[in-house]
C-alpha positions in Angstrom: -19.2 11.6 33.7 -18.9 8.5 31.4 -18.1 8.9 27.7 -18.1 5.9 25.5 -14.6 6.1 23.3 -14.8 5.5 19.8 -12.0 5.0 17.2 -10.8 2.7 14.8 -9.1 0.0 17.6 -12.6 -0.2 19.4 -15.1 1.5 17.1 -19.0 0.1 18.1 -17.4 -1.6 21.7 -18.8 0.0 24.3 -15.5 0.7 26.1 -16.4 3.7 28.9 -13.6 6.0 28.9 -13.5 7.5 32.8 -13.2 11.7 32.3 -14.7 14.5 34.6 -14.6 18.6 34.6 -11.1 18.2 36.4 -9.3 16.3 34.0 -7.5 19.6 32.7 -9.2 19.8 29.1 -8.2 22.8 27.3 -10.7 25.5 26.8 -11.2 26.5 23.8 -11.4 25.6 20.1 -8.2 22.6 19.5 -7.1 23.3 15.6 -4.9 20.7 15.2 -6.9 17.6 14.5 -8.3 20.3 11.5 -5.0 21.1 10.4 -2.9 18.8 11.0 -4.4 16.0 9.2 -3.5 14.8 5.2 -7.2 16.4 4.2 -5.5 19.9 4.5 -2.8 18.9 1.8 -5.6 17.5 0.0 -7.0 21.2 -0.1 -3.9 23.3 0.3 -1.8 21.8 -2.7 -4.5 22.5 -5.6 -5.4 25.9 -4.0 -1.3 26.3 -4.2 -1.5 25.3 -7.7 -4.2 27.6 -8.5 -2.2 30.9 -7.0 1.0 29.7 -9.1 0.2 27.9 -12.7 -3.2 28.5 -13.0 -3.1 26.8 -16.3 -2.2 23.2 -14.8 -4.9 23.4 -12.1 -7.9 21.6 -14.1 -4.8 18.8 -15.0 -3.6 18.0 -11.6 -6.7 18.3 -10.4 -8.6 16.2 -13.0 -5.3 13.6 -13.0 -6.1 13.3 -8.8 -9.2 12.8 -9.3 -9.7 10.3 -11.9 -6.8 7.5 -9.5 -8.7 8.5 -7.0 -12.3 7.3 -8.9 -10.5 4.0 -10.4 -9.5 2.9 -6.5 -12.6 3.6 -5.0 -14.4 0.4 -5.6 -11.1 -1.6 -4.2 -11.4 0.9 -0.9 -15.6 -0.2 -1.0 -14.6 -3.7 -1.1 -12.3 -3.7 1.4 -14.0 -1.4 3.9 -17.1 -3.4 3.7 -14.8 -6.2 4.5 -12.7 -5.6 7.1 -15.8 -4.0 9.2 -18.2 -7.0 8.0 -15.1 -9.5 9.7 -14.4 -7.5 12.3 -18.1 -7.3 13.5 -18.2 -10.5 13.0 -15.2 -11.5 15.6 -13.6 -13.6 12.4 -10.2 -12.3 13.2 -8.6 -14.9 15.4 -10.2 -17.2 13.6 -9.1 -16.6 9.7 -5.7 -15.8 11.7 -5.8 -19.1 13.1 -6.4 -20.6 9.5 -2.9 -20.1 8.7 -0.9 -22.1 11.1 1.2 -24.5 9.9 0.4 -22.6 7.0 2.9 -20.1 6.3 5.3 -21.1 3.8 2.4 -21.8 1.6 0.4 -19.1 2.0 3.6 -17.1 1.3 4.1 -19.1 -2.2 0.0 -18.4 -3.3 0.4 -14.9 -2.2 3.5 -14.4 -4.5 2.2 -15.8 -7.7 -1.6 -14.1 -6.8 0.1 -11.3 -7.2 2.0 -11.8 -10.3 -1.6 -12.0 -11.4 -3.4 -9.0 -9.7 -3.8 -6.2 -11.5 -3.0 -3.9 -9.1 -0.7 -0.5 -8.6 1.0 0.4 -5.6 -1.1 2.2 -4.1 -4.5 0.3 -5.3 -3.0 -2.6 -3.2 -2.9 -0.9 0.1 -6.7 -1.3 0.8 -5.8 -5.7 0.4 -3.0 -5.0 2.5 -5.3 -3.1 5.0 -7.7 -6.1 4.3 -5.2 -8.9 5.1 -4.0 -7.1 8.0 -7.2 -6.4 9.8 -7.8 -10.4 9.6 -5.0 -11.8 10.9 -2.9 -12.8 7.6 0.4 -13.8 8.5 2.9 -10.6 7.4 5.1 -12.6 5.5 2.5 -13.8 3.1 1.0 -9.8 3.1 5.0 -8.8 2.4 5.0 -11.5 -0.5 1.8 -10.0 -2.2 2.8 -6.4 -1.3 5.7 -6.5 -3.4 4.7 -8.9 -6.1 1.5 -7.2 -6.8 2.5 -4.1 -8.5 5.4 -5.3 -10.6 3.3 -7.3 -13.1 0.0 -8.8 -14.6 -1.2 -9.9 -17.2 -1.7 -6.8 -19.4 1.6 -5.2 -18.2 3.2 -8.8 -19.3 2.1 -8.1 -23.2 3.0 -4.4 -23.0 6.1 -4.8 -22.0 6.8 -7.5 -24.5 5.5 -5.5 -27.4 8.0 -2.3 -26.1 10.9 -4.3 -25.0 11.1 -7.4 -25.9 9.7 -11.0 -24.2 13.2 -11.4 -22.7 12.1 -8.2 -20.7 8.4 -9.3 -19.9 9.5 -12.7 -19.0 12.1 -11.4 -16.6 9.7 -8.9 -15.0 7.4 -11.5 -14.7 10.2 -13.8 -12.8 11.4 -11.0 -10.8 7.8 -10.4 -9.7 7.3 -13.9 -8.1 10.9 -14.0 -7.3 10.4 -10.9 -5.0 7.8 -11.6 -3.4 9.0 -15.0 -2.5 12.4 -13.6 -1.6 10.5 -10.4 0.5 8.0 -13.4 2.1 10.6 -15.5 3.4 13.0 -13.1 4.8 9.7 -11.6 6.9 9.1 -15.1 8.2 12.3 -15.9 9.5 12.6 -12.4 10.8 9.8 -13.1 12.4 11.2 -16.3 14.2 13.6 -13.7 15.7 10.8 -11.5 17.6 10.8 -9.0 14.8 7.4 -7.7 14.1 5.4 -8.5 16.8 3.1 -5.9 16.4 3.2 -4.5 12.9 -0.2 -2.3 12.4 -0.1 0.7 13.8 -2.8 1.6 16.6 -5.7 3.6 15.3 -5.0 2.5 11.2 -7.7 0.6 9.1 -5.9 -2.6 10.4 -6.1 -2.0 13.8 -8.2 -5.1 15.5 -11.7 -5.1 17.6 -13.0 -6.2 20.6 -16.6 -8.0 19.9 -14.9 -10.9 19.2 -16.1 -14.4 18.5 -19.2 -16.3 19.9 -18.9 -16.2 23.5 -20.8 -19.6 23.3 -19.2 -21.4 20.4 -16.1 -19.5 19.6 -17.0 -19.3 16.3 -17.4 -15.6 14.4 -20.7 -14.7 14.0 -21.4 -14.3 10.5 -25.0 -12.7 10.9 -23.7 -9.6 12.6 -27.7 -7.7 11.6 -28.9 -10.2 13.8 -27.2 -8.6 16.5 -27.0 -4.8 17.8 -23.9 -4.7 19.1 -22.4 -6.2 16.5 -24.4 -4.1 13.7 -22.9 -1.0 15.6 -19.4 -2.3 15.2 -20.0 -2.8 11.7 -21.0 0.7 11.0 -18.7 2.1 13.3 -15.8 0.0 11.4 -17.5 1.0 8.0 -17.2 5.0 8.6 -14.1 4.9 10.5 -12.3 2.5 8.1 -13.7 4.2 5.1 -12.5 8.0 6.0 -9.2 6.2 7.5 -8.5 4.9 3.6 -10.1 7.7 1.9 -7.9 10.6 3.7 -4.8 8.8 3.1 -5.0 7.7 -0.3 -6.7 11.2 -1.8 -3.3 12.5 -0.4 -1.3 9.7 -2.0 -3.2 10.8 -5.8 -2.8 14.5 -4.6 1.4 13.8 -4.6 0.9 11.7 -7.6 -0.8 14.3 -10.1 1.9 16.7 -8.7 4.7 14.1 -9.6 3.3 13.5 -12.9 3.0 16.9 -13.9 5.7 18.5 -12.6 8.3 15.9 -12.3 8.0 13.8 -15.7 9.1 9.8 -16.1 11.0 10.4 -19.2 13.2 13.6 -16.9 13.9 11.2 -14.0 14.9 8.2 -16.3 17.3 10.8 -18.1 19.8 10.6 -15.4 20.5 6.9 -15.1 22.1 6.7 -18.2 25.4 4.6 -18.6 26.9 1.2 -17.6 28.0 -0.7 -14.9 26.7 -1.0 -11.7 26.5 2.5 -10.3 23.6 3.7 -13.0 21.5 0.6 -11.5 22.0 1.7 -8.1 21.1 5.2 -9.0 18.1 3.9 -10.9 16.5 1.9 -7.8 16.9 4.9 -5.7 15.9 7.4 -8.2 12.7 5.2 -9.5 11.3 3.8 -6.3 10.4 7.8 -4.9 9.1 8.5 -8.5 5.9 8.2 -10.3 6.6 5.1 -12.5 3.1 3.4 -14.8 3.0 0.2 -15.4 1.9 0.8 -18.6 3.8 3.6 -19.7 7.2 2.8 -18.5 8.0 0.0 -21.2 7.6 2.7 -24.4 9.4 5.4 -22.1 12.3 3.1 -21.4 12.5 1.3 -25.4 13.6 4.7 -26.0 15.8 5.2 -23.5 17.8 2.5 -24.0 18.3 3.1 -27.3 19.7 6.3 -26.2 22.0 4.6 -24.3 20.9 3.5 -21.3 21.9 -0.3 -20.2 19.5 -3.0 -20.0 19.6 -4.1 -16.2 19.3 -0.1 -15.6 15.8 0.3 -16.9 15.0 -2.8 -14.9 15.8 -1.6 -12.1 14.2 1.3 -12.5 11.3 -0.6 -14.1 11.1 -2.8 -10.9 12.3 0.2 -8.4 9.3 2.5 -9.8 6.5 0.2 -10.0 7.5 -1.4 -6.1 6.3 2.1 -4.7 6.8 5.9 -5.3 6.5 9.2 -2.9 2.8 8.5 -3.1 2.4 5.0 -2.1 4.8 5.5 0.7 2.5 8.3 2.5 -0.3 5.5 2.8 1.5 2.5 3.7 3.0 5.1 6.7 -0.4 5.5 7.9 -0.9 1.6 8.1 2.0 -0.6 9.4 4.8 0.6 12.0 8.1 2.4 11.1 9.7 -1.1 11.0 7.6 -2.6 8.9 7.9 0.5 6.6 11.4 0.4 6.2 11.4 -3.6 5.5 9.1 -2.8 2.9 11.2 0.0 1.2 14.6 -2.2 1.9 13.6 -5.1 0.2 11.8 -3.2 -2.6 14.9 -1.0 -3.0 17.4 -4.6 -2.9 15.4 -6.3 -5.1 15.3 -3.7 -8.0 19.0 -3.7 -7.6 19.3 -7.5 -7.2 16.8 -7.6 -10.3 19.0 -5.2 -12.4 22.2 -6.9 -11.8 21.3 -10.3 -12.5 19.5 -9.1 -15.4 22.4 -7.2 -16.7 24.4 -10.3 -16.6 21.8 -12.8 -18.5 20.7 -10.4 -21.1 
């Protein structure tokens, strides 16, 4: 008996998969891919919430839903992508567009992201984007951590709340960290580091049609094609679910952050001078909840409470790098040593950020 196998690495390839009555399937129904999957937190936690604070249901719940609403047409756009390049067989070729390349592709990808308005976790579906095509990781690391630190409406917030010394220094710190995260990817790289940094079966995964078999070329027109229309809207669903799941989880943690776990608590308890209260406050803001927006008011009034200038930026930088939230998603996408470059160099540069900060200001 021949199956054809289909999953986000080979969705729409017709790939037969050898199995017969023998091969030792379990009878029976198999609950884990039901259960053990991030759609049964999705369910669980405001059923949990329900049962034990009725009253804060409809606000978690509504808070959950209305991320999730704001970064569905960034998960549209790059679903439709990545499955439209992928049918396509553009991979090797867009990959292919950035030899020789690199350093500056990492530069542009550090200052786009100064400029794009984007969260941490509204950037994953770019990052799954950039990944499925071939981008070069150290210019994805540069826009990764770049991205969510600043733009433009962030920039004039945080002047009017602390100060232009404070927007301009975000602003620098932005560029600066994605340059700084960009080039210590590349040359890590040059090692044999990161050789194969998507994990199999995520959005970024590759696919087999390829490019013309004739020309080499991808083919663009993939509705002029079955096979390659399959892949499309095998790539489509499987992406789609495959981003969906994992960031309805990441707003699920969020609402529960924000309503449970307040900004203006966490900031409380990196109060002080020195160095050890901007140590504390890149390891307590990165896991936390931090907006972009609402950080600057929540942090004028903390430091006039006391707390120390190069604290709240690196709190400020720590928070809006990643939080508890963002981190469940970009687990589902790159490998564990990618994940932990990304945290490491979030988590240095806040501190980097705070101390040089503390110094010049």
């Amino acid at each position: 008996m021949t199956d054809t196998e289909f999953s986000p690495t080979n969705s729409g390839c017709c790939a037969p998969k050898e199995t017969s009555c023998c091969s030792g399937k379990k009878s029976g129904f198999d609950w884990k891919p039901w259960v053990l999957t991030p759609w049964s937190i999705v369910v669980v936690v405001p059923l949990l919430v329900l049962a034990l604070d009725p009253e804060r249901t409809v606000e978690v719940v509504s808070f959950a839903v209305r991320a999730f609403a704001g970064t569905l047409p960034y998960i549209a756009f790059a679903v439709l992508l990545i499955a439209w390049l992928k049918a396509a067989g553009a991979e090797g070729h867009i990959s292919r567009a950035f030899e020789g390349r690199e350093w500056q592709a990492i530069v542009m990808a550090a200052l786009f992201g100064g400029l794009a308005p984007f969260c941490s976790c509204e950037v994953i579906p770019f990052i799954a984007g950039l990944l499925a095509v071939g981008a070069p990781l150290s210019a994805i690391m540069a826009f990764w951590l770049s991205s969510p630190l600043i733009d433009p409406p962030t920039l004039l917030i945080t002047a009017g709340a602390l100060g232009w010394s404070f927007a301009i220094g975000k602003a620098v710190i932005a560029v600066s960290l994605g340059l700084f995260g960009g080039v210590a990817v590349a040359l890590a790289m040059r090692g044999g580091m990161f050789a194969s940094p998507v994990r199999i079966g995520s959005a970024a995964s590759g696919s087999c049609c390829g490019a013309s078999k004739t020309t080499g070329k991808p083919v663009w027109r993939v509705w002029k094609d079955s096979e390659r229309t399959t892949q499309f809207w095998s790539e489509l669903k499987a992406n789609a679910l495959f981003l969906a799941k994992w960031l309805a989880l990441a707003y699920v943690l969020e609402a529960l952050l924000v309503t449970y776990v307040p900004a203006s608590l966490i900031a409380g308890v990196v109060g002080g001078e020195g160095l050890v209260p901007i140590v504390i406050a890149a390891f307590v803001g990165m896991p936390a909840y931090l907006n972009s927006y609402v950080a600057p008011p929540l942090l004028s009034g903390l430091i006039d409470q006391g707390m120390s200038n190069g604290a709240a930026m690196s709190f400020m930088i720590a928070g809006a790098v990643s939080s508890i939230p963002a981190m469940a998603a970009v687990w589902s996408l790159v490998r564990p040593q990618v994940f932990a470059t990304y945290l490491g160099l979030g988590l240095f540069g806040a501190i980097a950020s705070g101390l040089i900060f503390q110094m010049i200001v």
